[in-house]
N, C-alpha and C positions, 0 to 999 in steps of 0.2 A: 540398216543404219544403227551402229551406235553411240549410245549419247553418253559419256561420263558421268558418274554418280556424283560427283558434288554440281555439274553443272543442274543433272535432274533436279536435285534438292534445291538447291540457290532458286529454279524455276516457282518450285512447289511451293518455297518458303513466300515467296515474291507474292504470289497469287495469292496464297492466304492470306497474306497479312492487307494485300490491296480488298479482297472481299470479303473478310471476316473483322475486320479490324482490332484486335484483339490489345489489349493494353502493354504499355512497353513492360511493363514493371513483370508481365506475365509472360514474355515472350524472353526477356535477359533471365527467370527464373528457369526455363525450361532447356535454355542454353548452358544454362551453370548448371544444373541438376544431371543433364546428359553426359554435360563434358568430366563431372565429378563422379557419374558413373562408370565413366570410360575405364577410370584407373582406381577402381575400388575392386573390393575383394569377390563381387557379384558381376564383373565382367566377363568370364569365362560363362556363368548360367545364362549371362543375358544373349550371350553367343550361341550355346548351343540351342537357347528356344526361339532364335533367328533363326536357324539354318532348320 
């Protein structure tokens, strides 16, 4: 079976945030900070220390 990676995430994100409860203000910073990493000059390093 496989399962698409953003449906995995959406899963993962779901659960945490239902059992960890974690503050919105901290959850929209790590959204913007990811997605402002996405297209910064550190996206290629953060690439290859993913793979």
């Amino acid at each position: 079976m496989q399962v698409p990676l953003w449906l995995a995430l959406l899963a993962v994100g779901y659960l945490g945030c239902k059992l960890f409860r974690p503050p919105v203000w901290l959850i929209a910073i790590l959204l913007l900070g990811g997605y402002l990493l996405a297209d910064s000059l550190f996206a290629p390093v953060i690439d290859t220390a993913v793979k």
